[in-house]
CHARMM internal coordinates of N, CA and C (Angstrom, degrees):
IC EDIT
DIST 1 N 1 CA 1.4443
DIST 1 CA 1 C 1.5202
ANGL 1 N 1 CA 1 C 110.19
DIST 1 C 2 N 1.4388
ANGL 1 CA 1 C 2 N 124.23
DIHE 1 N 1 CA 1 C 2 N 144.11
DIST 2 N 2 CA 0.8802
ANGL 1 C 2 N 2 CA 124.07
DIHE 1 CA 1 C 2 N 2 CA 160.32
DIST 2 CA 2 C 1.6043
ANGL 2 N 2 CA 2 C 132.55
DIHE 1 C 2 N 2 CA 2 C -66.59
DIST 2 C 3 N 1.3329
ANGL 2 CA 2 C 3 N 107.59
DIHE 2 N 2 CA 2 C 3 N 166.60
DIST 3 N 3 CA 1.7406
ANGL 2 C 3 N 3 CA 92.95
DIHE 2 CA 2 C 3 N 3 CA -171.51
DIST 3 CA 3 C 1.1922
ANGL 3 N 3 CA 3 C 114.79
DIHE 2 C 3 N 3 CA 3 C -88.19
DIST 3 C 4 N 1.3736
ANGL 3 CA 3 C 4 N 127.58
DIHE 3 N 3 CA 3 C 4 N -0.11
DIST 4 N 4 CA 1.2665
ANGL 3 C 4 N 4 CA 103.82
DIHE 3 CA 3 C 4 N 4 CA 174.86
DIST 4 CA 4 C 1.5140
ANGL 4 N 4 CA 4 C 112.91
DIHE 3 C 4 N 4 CA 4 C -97.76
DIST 4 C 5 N 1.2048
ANGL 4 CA 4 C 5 N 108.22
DIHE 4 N 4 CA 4 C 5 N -10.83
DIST 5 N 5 CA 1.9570
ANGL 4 C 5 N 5 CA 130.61
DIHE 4 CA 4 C 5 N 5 CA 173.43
DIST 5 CA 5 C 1.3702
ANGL 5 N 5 CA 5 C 97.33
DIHE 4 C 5 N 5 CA 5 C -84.27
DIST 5 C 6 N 1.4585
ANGL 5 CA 5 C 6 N 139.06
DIHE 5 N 5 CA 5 C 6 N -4.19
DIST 6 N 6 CA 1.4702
ANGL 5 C 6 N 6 CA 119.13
DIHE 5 CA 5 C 6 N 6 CA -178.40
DIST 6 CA 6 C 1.7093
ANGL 6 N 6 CA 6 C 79.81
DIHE 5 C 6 N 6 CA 6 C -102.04
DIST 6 C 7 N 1.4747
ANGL 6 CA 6 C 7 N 123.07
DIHE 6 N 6 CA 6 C 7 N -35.92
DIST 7 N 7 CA 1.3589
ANGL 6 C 7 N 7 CA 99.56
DIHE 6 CA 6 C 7 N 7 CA -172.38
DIST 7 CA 7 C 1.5818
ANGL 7 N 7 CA 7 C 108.66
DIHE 6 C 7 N 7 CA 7 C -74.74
DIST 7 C 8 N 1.1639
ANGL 7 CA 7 C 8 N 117.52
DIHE 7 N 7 CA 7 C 8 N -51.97
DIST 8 N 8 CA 1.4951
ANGL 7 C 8 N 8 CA 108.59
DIHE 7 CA 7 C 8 N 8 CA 174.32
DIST 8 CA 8 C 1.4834
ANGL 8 N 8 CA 8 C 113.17
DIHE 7 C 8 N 8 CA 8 C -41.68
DIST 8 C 9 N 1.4203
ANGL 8 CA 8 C 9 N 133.11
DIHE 8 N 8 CA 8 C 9 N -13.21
DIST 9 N 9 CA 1.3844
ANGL 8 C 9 N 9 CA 125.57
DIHE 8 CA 8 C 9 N 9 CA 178.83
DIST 9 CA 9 C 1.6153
ANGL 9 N 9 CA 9 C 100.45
DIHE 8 C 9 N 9 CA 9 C -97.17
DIST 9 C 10 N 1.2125
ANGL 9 CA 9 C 10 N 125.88
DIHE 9 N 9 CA 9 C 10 N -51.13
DIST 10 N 10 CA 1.9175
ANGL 9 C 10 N 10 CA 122.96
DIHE 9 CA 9 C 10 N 10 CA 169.51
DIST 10 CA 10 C 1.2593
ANGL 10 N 10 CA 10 C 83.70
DIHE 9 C 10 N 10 CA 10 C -40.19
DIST 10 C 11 N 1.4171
ANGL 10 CA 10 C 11 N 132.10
DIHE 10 N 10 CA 10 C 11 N -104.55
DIST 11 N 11 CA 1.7439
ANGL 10 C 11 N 11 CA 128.61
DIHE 10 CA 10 C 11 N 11 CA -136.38
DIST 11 CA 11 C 1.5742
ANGL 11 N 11 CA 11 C 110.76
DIHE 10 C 11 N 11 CA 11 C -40.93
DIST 11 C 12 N 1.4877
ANGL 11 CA 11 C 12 N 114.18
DIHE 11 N 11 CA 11 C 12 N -39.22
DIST 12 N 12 CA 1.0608
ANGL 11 C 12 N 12 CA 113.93
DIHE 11 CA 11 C 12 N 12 CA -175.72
DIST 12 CA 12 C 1.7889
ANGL 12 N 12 CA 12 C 121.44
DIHE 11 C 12 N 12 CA 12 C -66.21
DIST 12 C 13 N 0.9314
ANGL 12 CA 12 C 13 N 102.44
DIHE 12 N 12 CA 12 C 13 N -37.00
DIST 13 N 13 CA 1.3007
ANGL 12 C 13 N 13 CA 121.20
DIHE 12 CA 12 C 13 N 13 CA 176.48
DIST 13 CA 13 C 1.3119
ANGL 13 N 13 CA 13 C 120.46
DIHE 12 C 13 N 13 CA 13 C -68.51
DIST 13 C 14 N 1.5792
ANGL 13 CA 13 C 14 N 116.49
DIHE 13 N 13 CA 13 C 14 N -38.92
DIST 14 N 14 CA 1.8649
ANGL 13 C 14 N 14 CA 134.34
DIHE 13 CA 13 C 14 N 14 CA 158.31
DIST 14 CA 14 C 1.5316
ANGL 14 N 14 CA 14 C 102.66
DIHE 13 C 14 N 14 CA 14 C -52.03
DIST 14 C 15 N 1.4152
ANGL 14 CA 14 C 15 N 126.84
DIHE 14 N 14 CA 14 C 15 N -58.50
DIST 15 N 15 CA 1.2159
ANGL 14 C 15 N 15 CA 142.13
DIHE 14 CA 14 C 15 N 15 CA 167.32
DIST 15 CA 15 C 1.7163
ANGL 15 N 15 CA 15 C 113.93
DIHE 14 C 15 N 15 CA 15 C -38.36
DIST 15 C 16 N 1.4036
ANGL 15 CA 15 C 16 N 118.62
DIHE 15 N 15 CA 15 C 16 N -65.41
DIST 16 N 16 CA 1.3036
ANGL 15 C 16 N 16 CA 120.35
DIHE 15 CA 15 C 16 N 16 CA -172.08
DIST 16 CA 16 C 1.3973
ANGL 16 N 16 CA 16 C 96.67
DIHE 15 C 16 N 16 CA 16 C -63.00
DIST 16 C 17 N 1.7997
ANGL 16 CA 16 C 17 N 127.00
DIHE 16 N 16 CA 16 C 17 N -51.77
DIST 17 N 17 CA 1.3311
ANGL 16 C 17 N 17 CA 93.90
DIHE 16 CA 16 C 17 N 17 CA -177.27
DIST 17 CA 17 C 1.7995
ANGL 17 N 17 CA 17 C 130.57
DIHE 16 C 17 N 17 CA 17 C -65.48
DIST 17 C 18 N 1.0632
ANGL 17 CA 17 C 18 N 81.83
DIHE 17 N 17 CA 17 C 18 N -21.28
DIST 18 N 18 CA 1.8706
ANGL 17 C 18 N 18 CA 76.16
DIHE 17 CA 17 C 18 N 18 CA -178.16
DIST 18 CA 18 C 1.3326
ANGL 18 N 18 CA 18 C 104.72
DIHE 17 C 18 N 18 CA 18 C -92.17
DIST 18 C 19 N 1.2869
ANGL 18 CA 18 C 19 N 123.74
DIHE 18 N 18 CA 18 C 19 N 12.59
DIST 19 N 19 CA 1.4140
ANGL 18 C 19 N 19 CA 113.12
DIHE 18 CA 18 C 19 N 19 CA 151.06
DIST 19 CA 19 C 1.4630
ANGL 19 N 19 CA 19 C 129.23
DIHE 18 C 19 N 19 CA 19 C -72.28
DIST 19 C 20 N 1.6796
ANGL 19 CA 19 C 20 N 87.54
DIHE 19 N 19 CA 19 C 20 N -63.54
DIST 20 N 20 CA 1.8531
ANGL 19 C 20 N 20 CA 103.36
DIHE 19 CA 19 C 20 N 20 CA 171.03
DIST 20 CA 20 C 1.0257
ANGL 20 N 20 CA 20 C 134.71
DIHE 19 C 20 N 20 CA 20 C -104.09
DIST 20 C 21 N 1.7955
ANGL 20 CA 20 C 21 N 125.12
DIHE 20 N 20 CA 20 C 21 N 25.28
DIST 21 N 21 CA 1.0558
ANGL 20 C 21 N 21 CA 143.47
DIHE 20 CA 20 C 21 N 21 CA -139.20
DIST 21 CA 21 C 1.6082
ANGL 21 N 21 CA 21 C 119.30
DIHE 20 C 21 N 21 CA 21 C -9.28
DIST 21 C 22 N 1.4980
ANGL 21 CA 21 C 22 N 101.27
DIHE 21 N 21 CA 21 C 22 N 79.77
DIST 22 N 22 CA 1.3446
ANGL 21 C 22 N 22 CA 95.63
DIHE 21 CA 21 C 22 N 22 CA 165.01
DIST 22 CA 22 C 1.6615
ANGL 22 N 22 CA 22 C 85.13
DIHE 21 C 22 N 22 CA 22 C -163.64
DIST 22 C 23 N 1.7881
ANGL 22 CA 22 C 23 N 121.97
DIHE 22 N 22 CA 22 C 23 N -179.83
DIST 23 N 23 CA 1.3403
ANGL 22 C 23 N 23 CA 124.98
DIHE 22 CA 22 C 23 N 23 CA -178.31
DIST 23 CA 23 C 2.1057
ANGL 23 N 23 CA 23 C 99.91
DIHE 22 C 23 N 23 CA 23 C -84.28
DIST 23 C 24 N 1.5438
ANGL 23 CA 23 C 24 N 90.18
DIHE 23 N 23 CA 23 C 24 N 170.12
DIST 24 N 24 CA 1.5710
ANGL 23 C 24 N 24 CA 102.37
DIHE 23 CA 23 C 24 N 24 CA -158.74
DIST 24 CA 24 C 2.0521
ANGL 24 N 24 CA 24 C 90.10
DIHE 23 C 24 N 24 CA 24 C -75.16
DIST 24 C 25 N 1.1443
ANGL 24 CA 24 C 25 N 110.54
DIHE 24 N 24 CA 24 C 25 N 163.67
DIST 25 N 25 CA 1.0826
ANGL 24 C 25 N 25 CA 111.55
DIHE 24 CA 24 C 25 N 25 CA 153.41
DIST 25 CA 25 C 1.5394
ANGL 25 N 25 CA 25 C 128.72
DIHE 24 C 25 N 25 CA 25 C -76.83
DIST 25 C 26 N 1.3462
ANGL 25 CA 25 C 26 N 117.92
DIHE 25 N 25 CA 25 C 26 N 122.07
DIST 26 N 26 CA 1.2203
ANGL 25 C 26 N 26 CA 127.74
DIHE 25 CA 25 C 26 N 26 CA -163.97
DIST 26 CA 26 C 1.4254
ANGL 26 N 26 CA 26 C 129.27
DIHE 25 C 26 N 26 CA 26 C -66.76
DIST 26 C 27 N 1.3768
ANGL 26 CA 26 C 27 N 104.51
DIHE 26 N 26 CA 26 C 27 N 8.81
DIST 27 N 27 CA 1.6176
ANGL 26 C 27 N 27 CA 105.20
DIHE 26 CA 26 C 27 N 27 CA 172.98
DIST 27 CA 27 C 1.8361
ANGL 27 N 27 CA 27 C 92.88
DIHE 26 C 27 N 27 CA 27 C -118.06
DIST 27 C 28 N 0.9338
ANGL 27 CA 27 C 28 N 134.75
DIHE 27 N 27 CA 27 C 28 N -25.20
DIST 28 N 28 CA 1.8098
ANGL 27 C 28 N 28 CA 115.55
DIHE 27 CA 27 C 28 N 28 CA 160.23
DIST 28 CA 28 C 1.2998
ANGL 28 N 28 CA 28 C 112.97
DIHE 27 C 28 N 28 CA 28 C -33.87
DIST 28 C 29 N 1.2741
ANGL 28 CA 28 C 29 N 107.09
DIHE 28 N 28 CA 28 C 29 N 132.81
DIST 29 N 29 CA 1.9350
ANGL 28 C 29 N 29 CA 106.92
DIHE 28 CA 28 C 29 N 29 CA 146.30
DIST 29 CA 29 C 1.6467
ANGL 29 N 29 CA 29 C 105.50
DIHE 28 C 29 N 29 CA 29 C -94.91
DIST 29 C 30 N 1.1619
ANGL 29 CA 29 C 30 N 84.05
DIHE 29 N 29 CA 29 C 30 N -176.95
DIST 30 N 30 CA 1.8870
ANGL 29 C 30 N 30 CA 90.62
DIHE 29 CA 29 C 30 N 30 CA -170.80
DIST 30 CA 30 C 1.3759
ANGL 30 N 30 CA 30 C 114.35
DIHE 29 C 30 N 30 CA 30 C -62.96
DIST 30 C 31 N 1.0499
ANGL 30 CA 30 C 31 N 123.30
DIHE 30 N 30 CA 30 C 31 N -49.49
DIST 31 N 31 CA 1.7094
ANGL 30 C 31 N 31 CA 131.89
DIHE 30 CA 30 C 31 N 31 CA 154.61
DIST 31 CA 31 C 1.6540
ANGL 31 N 31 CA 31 C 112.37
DIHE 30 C 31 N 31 CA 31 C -17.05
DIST 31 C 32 N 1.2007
ANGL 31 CA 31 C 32 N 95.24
DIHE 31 N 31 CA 31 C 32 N -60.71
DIST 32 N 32 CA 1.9244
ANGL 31 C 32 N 32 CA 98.13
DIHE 31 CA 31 C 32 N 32 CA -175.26
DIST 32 CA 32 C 1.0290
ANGL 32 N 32 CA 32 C 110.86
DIHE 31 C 32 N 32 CA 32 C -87.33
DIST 32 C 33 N 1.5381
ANGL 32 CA 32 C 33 N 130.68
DIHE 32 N 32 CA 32 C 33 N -18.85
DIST 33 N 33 CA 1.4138
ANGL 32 C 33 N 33 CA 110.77
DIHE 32 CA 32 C 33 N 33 CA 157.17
DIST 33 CA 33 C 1.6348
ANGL 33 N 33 CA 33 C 126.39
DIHE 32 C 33 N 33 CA 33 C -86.57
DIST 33 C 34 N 1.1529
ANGL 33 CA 33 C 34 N 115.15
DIHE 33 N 33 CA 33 C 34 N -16.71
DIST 34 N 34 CA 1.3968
ANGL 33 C 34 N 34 CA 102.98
DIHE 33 CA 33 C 34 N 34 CA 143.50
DIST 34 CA 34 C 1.1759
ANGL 34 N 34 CA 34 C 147.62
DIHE 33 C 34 N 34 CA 34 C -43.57
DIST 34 C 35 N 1.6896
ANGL 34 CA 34 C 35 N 96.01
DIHE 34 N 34 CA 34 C 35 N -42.91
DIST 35 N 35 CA 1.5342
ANGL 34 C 35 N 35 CA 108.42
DIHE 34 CA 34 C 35 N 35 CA -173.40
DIST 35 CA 35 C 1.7055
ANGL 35 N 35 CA 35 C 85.58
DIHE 34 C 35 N 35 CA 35 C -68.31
DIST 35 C 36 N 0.9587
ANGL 35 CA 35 C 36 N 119.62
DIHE 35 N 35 CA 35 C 36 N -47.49
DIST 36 N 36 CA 1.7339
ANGL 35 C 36 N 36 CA 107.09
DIHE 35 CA 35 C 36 N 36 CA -162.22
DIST 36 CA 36 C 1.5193
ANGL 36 N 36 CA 36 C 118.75
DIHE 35 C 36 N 36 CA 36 C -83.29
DIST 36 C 37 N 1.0732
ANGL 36 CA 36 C 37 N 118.78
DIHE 36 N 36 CA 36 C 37 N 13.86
DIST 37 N 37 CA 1.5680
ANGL 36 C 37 N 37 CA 138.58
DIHE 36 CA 36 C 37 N 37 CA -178.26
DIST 37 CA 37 C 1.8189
ANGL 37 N 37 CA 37 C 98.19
DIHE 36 C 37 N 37 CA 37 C -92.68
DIST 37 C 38 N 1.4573
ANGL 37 CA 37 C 38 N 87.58
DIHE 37 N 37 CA 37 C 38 N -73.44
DIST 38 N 38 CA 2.0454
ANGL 37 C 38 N 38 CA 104.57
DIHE 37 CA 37 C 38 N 38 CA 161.82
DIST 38 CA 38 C 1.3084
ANGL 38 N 38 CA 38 C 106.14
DIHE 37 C 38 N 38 CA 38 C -18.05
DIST 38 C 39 N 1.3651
ANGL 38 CA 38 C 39 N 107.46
DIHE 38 N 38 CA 38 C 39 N -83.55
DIST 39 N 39 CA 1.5798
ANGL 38 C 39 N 39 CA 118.90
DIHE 38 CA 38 C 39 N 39 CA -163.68
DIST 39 CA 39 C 1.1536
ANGL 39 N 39 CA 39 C 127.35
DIHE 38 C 39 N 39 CA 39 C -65.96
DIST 39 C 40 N 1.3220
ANGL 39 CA 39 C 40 N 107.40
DIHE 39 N 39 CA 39 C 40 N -14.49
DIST 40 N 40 CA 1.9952
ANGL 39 C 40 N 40 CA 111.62
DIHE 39 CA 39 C 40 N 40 CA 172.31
DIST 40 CA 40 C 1.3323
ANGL 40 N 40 CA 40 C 113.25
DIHE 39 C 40 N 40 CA 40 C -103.80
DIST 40 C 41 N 1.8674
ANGL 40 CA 40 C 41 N 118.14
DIHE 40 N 40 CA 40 C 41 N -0.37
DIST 41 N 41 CA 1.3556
ANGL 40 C 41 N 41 CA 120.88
DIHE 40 CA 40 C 41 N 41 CA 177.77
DIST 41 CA 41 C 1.5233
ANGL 41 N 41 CA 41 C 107.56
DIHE 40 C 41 N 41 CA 41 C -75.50
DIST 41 C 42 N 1.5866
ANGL 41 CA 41 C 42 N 123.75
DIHE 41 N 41 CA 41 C 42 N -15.41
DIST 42 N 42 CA 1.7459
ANGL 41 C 42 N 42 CA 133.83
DIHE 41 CA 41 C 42 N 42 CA -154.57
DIST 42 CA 42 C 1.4601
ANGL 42 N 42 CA 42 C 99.32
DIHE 41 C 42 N 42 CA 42 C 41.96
DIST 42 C 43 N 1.8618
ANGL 42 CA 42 C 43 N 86.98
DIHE 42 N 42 CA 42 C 43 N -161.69
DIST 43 N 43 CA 1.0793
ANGL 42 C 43 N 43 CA 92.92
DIHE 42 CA 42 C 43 N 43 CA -152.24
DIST 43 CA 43 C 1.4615
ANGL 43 N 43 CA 43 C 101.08
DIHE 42 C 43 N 43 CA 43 C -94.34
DIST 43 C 44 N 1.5620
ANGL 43 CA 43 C 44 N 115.13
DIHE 43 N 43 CA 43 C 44 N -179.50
DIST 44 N 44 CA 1.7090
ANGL 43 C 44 N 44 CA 113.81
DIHE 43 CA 43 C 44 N 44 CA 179.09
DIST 44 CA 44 C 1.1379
ANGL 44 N 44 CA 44 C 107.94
DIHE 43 C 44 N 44 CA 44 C -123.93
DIST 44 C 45 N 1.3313
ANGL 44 CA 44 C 45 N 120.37
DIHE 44 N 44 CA 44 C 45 N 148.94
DIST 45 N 45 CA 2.0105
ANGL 44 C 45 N 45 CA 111.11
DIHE 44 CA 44 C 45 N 45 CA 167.19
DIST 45 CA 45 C 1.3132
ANGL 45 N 45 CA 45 C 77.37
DIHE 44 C 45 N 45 CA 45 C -88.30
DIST 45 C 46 N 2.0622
ANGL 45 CA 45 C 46 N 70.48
DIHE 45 N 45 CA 45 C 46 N 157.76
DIST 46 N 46 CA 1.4383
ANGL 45 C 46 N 46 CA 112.05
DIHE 45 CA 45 C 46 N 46 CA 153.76
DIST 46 CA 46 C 1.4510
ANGL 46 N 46 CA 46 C 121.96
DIHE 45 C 46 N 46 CA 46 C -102.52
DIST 46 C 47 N 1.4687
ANGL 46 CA 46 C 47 N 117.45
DIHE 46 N 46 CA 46 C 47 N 139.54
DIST 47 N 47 CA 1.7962
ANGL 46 C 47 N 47 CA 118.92
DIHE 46 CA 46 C 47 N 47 CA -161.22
DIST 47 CA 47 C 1.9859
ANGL 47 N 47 CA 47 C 78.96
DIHE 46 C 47 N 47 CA 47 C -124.33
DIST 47 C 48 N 1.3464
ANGL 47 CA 47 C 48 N 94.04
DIHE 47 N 47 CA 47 C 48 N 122.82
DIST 48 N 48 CA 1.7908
ANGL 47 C 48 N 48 CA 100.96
DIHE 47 CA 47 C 48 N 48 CA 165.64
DIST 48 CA 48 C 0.9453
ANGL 48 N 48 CA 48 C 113.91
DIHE 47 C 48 N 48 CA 48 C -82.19
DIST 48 C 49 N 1.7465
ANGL 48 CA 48 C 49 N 131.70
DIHE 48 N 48 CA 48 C 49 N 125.21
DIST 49 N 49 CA 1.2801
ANGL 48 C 49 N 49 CA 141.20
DIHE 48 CA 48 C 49 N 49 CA -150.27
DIST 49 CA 49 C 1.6340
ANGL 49 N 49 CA 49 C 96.18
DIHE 48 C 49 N 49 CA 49 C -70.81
DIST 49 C 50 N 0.9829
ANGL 49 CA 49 C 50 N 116.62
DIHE 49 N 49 CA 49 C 50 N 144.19
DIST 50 N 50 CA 1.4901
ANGL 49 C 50 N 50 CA 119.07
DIHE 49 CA 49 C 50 N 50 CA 155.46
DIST 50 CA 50 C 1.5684
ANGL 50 N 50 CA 50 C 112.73
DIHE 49 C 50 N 50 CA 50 C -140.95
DIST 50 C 51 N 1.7044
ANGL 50 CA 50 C 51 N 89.84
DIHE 50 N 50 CA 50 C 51 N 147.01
DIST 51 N 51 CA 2.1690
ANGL 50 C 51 N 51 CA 100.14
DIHE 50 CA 50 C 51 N 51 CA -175.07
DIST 51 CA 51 C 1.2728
ANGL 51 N 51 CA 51 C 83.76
DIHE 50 C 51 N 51 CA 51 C -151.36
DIST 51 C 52 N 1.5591
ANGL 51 CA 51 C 52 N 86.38
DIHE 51 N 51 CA 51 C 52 N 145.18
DIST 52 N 52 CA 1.7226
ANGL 51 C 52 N 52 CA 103.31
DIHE 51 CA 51 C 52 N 52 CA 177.60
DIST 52 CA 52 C 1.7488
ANGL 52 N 52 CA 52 C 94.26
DIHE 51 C 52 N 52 CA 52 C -91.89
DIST 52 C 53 N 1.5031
ANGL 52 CA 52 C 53 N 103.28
DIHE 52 N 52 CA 52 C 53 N 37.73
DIST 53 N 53 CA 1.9638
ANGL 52 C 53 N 53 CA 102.48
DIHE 52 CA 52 C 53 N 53 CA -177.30
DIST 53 CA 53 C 1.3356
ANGL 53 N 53 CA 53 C 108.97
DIHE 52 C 53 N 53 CA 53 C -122.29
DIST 53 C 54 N 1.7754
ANGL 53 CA 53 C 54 N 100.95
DIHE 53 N 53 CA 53 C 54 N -28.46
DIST 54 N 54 CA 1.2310
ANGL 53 C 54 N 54 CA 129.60
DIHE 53 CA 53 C 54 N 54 CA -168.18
DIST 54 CA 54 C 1.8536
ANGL 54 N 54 CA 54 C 110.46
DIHE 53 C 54 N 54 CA 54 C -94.87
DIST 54 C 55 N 1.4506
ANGL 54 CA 54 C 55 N 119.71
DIHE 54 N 54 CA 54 C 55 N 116.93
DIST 55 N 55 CA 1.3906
ANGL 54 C 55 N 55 CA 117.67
DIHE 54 CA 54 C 55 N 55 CA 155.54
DIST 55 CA 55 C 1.5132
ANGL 55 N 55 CA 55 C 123.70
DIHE 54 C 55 N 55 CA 55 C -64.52
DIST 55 C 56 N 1.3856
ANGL 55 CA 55 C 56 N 116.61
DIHE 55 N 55 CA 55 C 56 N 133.01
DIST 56 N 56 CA 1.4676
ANGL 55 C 56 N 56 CA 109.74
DIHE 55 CA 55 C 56 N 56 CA 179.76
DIST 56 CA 56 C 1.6708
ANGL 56 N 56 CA 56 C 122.15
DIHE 55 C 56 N 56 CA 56 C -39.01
DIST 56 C 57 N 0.9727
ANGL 56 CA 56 C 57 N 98.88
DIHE 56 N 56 CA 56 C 57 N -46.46
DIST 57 N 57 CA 1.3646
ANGL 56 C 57 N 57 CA 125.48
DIHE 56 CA 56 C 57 N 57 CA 174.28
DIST 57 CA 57 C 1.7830
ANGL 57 N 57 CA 57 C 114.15
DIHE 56 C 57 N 57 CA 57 C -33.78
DIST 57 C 58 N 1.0955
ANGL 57 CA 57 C 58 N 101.88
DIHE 57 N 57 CA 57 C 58 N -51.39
DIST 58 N 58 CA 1.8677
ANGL 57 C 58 N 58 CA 131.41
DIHE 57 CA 57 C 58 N 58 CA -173.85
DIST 58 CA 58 C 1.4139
ANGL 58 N 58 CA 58 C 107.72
DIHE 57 C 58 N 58 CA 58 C -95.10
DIST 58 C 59 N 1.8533
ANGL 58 CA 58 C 59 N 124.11
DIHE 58 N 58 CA 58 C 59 N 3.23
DIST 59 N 59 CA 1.1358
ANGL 58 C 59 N 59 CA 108.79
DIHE 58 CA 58 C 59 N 59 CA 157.87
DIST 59 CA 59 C 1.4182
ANGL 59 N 59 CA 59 C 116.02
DIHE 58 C 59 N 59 CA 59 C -123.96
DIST 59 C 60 N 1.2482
ANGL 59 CA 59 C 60 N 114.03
DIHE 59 N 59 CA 59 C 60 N 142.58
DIST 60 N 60 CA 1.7462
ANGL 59 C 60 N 60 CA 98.59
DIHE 59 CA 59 C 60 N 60 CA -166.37
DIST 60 CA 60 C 1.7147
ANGL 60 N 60 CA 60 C 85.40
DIHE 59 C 60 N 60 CA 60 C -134.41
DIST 60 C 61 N 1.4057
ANGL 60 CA 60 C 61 N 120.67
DIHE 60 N 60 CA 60 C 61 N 146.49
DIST 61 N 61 CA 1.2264
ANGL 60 C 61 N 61 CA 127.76
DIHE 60 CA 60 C 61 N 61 CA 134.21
DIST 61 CA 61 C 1.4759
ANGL 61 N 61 CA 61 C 131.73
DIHE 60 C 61 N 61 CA 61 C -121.42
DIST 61 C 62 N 1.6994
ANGL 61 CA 61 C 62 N 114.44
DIHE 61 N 61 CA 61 C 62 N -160.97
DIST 62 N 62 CA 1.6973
ANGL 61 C 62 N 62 CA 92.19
DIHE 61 CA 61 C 62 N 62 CA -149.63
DIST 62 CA 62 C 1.7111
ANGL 62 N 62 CA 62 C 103.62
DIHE 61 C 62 N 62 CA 62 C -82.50
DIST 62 C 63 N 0.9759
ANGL 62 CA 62 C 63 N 78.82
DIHE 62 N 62 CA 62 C 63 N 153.37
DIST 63 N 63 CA 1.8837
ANGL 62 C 63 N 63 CA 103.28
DIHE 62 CA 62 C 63 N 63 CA -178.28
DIST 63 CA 63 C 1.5467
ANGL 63 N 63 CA 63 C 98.44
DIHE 62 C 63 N 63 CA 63 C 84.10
DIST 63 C 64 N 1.3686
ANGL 63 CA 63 C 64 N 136.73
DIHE 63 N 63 CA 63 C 64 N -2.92
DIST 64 N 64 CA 1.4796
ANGL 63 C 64 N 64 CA 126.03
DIHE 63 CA 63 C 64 N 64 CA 167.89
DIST 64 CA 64 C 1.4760
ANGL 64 N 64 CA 64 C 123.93
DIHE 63 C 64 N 64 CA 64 C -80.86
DIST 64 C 65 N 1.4514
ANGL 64 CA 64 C 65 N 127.43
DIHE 64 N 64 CA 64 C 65 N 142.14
DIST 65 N 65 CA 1.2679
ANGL 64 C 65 N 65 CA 113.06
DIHE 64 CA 64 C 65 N 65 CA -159.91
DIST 65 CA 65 C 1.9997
ANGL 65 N 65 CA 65 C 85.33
DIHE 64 C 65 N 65 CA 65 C -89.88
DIST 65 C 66 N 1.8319
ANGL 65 CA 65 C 66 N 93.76
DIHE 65 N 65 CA 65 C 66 N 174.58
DIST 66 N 66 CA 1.5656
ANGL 65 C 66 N 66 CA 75.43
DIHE 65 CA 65 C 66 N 66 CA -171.02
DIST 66 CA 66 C 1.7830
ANGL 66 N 66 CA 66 C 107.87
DIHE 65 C 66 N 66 CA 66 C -92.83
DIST 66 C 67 N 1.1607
ANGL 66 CA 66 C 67 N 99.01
DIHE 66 N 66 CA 66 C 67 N -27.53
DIST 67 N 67 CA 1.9562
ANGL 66 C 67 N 67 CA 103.53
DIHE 66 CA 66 C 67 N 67 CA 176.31
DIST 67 CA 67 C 1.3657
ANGL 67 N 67 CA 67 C 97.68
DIHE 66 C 67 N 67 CA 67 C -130.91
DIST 67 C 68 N 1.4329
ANGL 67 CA 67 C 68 N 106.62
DIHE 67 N 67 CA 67 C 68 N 162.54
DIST 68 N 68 CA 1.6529
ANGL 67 C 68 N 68 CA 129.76
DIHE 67 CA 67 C 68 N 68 CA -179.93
DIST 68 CA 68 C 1.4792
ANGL 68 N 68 CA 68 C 104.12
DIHE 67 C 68 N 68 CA 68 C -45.63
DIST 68 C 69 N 1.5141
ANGL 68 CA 68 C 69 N 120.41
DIHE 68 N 68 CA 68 C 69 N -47.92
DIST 69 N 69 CA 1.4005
ANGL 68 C 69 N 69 CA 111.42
DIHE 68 CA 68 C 69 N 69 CA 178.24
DIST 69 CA 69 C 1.8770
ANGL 69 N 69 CA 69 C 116.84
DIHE 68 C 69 N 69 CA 69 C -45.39
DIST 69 C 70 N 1.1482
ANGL 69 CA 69 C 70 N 107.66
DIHE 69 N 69 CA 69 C 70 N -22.72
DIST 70 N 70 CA 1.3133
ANGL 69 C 70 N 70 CA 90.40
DIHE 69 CA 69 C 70 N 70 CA -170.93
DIST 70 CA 70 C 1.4352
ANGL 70 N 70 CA 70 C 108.98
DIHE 69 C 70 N 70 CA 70 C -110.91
DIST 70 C 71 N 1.3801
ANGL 70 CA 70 C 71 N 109.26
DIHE 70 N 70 CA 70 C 71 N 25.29
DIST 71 N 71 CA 1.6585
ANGL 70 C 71 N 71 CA 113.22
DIHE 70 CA 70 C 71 N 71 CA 168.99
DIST 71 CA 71 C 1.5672
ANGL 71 N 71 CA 71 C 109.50
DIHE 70 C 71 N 71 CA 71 C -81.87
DIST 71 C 72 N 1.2441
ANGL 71 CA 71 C 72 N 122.02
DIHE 71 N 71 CA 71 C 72 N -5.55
DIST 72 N 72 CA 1.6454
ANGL 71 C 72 N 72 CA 122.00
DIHE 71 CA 71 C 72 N 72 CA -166.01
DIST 72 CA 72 C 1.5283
ANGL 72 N 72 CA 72 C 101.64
DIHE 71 C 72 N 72 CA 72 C -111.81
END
COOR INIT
IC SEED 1 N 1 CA 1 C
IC BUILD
């Protein structure tokens, strides 16, 4: 394995156990246990930050443009 695929396989594998507390199955590479970490986490809301510090303007999340200029 290469080294950056042996590390993507350690993290992944640190990951799977403290997901499902148990060790990864030994024919995954790190790739496929990700993918299956992903897919059993569902899905998450998204909550739009709000601060009475923060102008709307100065908070952007993803897919939001960040000021009016870039709504056109």
């Amino acid at each position: 394995m290469e080294n950056r695929q042996q590390r993507i396989h350690q993290e992944a594998a640190a990951l799977w156990r403290e997901v499902f507390g148990e060790p990864p199955p030994l024919r995954l590479d790190g790739g496929q246990m990700l993918e299956i970490i992903t897919r059993s986490a569902g899905e998450a809301t998204y909550d739009r930050l709000r601060s009475p510090f923060l102008r709307p303007s100065t908070i952007a999340g993803p897919g939001q443009p960040r000021d009016a200029s870039q709504l056109r």
